[in-house]
C-alpha positions as a Markdown table, in Angstrom:
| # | Residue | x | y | z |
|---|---|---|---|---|
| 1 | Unk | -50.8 | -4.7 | -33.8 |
| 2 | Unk | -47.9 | -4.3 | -31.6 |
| 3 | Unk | -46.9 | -5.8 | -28.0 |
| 4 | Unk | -44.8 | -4.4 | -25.3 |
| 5 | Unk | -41.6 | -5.8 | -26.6 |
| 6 | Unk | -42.4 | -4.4 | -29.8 |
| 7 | Unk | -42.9 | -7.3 | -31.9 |
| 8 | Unk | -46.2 | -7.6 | -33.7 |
| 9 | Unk | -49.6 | -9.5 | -33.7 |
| 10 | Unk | -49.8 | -13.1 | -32.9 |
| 11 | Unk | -46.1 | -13.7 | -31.8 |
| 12 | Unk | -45.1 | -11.3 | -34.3 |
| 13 | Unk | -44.7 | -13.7 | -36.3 |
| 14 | Unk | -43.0 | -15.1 | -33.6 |
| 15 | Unk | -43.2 | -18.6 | -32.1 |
| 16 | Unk | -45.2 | -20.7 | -33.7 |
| 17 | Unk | -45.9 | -24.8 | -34.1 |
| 18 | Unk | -45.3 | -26.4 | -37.6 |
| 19 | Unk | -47.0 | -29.8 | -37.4 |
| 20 | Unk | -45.6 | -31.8 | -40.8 |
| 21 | Unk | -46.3 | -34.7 | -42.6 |
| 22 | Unk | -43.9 | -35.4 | -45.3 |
| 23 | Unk | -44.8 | -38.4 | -47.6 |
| 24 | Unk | -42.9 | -40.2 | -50.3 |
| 25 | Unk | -39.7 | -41.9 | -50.1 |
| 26 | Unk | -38.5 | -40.4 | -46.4 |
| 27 | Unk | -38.3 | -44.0 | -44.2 |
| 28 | Unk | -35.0 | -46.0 | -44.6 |
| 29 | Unk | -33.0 | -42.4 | -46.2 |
| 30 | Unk | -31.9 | -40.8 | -43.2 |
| 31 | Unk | -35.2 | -38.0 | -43.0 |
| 32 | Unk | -35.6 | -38.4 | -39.4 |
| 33 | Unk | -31.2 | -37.4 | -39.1 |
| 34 | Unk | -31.7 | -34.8 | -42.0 |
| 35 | Unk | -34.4 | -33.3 | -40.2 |
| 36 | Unk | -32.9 | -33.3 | -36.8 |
| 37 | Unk | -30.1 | -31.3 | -38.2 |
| 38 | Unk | -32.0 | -28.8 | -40.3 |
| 39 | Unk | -33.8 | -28.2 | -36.8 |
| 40 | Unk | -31.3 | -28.0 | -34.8 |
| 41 | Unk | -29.3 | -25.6 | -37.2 |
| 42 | Unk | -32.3 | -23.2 | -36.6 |
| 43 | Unk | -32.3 | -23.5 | -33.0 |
| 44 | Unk | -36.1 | -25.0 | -33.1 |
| 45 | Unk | -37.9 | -27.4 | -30.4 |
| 46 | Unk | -39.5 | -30.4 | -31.4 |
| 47 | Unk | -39.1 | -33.3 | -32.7 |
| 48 | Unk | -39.4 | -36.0 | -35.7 |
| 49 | Unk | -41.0 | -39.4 | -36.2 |
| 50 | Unk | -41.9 | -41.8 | -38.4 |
| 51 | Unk | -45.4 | -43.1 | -39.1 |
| 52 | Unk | -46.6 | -46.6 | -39.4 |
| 53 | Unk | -48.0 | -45.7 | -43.1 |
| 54 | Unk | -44.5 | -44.6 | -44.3 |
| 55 | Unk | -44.2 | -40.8 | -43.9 |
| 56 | Unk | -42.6 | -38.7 | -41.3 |
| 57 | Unk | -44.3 | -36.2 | -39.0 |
| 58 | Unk | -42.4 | -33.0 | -38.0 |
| 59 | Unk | -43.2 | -31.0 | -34.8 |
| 60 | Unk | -41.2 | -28.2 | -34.6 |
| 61 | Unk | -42.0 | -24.7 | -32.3 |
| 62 | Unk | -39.9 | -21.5 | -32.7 |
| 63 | Unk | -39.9 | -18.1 | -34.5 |
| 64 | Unk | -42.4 | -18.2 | -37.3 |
| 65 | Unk | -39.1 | -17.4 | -39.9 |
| 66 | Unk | -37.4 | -20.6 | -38.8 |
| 67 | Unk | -40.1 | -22.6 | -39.9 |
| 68 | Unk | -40.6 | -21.1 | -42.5 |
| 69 | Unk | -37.1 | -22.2 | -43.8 |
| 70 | Unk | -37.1 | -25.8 | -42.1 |
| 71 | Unk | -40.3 | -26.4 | -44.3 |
| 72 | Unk | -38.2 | -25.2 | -47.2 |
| 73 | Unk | -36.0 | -28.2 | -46.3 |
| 74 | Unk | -38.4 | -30.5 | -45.4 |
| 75 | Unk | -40.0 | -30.3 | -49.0 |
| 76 | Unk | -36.4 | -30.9 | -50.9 |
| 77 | Unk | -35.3 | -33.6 | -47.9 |
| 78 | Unk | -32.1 | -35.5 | -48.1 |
| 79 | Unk | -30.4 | -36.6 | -51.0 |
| 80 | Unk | -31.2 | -40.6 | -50.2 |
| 81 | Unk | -34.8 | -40.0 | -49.9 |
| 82 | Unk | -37.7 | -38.3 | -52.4 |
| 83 | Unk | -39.8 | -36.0 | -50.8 |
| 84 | Unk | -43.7 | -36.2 | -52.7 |
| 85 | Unk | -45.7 | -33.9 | -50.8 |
| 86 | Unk | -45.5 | -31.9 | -47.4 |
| 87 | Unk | -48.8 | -31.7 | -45.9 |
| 88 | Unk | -48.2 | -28.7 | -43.1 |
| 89 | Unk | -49.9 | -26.7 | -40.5 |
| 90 | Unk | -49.5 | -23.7 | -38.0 |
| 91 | Unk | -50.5 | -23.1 | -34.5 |
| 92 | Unk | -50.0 | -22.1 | -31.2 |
| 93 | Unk | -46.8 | -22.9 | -29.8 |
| 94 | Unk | -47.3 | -25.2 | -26.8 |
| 95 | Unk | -44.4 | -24.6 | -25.1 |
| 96 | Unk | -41.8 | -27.9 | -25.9 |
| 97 | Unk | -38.8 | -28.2 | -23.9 |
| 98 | Unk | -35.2 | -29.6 | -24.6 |
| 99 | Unk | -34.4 | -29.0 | -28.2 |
| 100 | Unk | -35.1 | -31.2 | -31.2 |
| 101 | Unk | -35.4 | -34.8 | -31.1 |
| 102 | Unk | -35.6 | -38.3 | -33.3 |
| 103 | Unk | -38.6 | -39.9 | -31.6 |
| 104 | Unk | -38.4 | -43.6 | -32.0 |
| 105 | Unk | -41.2 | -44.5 | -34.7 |
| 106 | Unk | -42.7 | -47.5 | -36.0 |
| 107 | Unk | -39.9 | -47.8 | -38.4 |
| 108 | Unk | -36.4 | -48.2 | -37.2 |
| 109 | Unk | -34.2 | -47.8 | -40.2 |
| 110 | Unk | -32.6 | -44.9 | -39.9 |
């Protein structure tokens, strides 16, 4: 199925939400910088957090492609921290404004 502007079905694979938690080693290793860069690189909205049981959530909105590869990096993370599973999922985009950001979490360490 096709829109107006030529791009097809839901977004056309267009913009989409990731919503990420990554768990393993990724508080106290720099994830929450790493993934602010990856993000950024890709020109996504969002931002990334950590969690009070150790992982890191990633909320990221933009073309369906973009997440795809920021996902990619999520999974092999920075070379400080250990990345042992990405638990992911895709909806709607909601519409976040202003770029990617570090939200502060319940850790401060990076």
């Amino acid at each position: 199925m096709t829109d107006p502007d030529g791009l097809a079905g839901s977004g056309a694979r267009g913009i989409e939400r990731l919503d990420a938690v990554v768990r393993g080693r990724v508080q106290g290793v720099g994830y929450r910088v790493f993934a602010l860069r990856e993000a950024s690189y890709l020109g996504l909205a969002g931002f990334v957090a950590n969690e009070s049981d150790g992982s890191v959530r990633v909320v990221a909105e933009g073309p369906a492609e973009d997440l795809d590869r920021l996902l990619e990096r999520l999974t092999d993370g920075p070379p400080a921290g250990f990345v042992d599973r990405v638990i992911d999922r895709r909806e709607p985009a909601r519409g976040i404004i202003g770029g990617f950001r570090i939200e502060s979490g319940h850790h401060r360490g990076d």
